[in-house]
C-alpha positions in Angstrom: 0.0 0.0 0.0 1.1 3.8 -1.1 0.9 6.4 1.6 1.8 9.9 0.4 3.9 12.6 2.8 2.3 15.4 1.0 -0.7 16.5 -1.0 -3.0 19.7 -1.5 -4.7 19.8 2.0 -3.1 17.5 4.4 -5.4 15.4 7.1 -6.6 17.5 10.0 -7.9 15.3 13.0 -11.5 15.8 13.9 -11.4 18.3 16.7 -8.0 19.0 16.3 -4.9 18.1 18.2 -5.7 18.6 20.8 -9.1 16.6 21.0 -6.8 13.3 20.6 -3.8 15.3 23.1 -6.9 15.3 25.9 -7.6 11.1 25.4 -3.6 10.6 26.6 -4.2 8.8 30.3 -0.6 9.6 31.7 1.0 6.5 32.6 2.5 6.0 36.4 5.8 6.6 35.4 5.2 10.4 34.1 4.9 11.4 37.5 6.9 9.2 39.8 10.1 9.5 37.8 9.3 13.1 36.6 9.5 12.3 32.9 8.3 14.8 30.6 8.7 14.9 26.6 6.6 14.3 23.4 6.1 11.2 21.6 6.0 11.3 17.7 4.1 9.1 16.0 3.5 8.1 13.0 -0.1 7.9 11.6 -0.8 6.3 8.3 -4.3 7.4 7.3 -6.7 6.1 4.6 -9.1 7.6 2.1 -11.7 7.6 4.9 -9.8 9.0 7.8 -9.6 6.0 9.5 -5.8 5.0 10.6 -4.6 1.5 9.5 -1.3 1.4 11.3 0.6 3.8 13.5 4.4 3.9 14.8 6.9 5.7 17.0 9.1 7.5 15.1 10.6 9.4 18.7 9.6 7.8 21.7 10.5 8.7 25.7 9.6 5.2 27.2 7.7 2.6 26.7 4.8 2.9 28.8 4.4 6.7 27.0 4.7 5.4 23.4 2.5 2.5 24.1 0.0 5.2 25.1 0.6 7.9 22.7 -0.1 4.7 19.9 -3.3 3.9 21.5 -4.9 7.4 21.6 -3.5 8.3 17.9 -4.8 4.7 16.2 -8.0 5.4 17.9 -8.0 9.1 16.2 -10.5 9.9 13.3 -9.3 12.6 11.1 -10.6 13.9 8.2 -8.7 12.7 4.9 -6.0 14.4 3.0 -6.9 15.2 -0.7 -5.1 16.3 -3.7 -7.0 17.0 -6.7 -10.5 17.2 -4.9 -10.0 13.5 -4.4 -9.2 11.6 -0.6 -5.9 10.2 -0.7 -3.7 7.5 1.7 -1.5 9.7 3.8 1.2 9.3 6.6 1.3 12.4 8.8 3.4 12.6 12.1 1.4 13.2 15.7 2.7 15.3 18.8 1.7 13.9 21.9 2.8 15.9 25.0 3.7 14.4 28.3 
């Protein structure tokens, strides 16, 4: 499967950023060990906003990438398009914590 990096209007998420930034349940760790960072990831998104498959492209630790995964693959955005016409695309998520 093709995934573009860039097209005429790029995916948005519905609600914005920061509707999938307020799903993040902060793992123990974040505030025991004082850990504090983002997480990119990776979202590959299809023709109807859906995402098949997401990855960490910068991680902090595991129990914050396993949770930045979860709330970005469970993340609806509205498709990219290029030519009036919904298009696969990979886009790369923030998530702060």
């Amino acid at each position: 499967m093709e995934y573009y990096v860039a097209c005429e209007i790029m995916p948005e998420p519905i609600g914005g950023i920061g509707n999938i930034q307020n799903k993040v349940v902060m793992p123990d760790i974040v505030e025991k060990d004082n850990i504090d960072g983002l997480v990119y990831i990776n979202a590959y998104i299809n023709e109807t906003g859906a995402v098949d498959f997401v990855e960490v492209v910068k991680g902090i630790t595991p129990e914050c990438d396993n949770e930045a995964l979860r709330v970005v693959k469970d993340a609806k955005f509205k498709p990219g398009t290029q030519k009036g016409k919904s298009i696969k695309m990979v886009v790369t998520v923030p998530i702060v914590f």
